[in-house]
C-alpha positions as CSV (number, residue, x, y, z in Angstrom):
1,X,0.0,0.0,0.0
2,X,1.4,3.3,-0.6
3,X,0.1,7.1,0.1
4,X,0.5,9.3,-3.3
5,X,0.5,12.7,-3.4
6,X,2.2,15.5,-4.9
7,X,4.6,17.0,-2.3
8,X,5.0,17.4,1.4
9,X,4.0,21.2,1.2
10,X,1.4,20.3,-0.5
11,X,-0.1,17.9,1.6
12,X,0.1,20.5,4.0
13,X,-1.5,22.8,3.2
14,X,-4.5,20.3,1.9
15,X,-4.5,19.2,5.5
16,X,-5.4,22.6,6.7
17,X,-2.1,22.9,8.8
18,X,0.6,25.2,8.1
19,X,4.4,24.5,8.5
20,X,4.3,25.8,12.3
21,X,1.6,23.6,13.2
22,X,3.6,20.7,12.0
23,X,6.9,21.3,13.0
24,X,5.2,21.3,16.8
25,X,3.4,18.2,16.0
26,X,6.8,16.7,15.2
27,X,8.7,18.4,18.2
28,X,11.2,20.2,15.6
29,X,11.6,23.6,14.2
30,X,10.1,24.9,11.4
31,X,14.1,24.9,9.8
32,X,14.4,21.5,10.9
33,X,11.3,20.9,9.3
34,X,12.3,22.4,5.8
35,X,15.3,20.7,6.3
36,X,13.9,17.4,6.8
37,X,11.4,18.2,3.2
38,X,14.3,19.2,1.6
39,X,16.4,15.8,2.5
40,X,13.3,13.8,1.5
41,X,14.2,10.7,3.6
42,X,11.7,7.9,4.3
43,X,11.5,9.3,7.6
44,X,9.5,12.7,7.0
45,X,7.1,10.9,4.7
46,X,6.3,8.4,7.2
47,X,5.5,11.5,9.7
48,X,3.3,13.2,7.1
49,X,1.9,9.4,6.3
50,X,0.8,9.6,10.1
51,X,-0.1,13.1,10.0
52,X,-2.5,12.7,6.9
53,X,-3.8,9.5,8.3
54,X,-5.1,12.0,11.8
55,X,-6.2,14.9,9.9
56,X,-7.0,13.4,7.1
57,X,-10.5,13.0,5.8
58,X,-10.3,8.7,5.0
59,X,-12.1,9.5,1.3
60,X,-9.3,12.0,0.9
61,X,-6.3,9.3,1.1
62,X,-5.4,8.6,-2.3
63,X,-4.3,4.6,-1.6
64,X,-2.7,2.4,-4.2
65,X,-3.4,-1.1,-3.2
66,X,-0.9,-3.6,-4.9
67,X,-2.6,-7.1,-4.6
């Protein structure tokens, strides 16, 4: 199963947060943060997988099921 979508900022900002918001949520700064996009290791899309999976609507998740 994986989550697409088109970036991190993206996702975001269709989650209603804002960078701030997150960066608390994840206990880092809002340069650590930007950092952390800007590496784009597995680790920061795993957070923003759990993030959209809280403040995500369900019908929202775009899920690609490989059977």
């Amino acid at each position: 199963m994986n989550l697409k979508y088109n970036n991190i900022k993206q996702e975001i900002k269709d989650l209603g947060l804002n960078n701030k918001k997150v960066a608390d949520l994840l206990g880092i700064s809002v340069q650590g943060l930007d950092y952390r996009i800007k590496q784009d290791l597995p680790t920061i899309h795993w957070a923003m997988y759990g993030i959209s999976n809280y403040y995500g609507e369900p019908d929202n998740l775009v899920i690609d099921e490989k059977v």
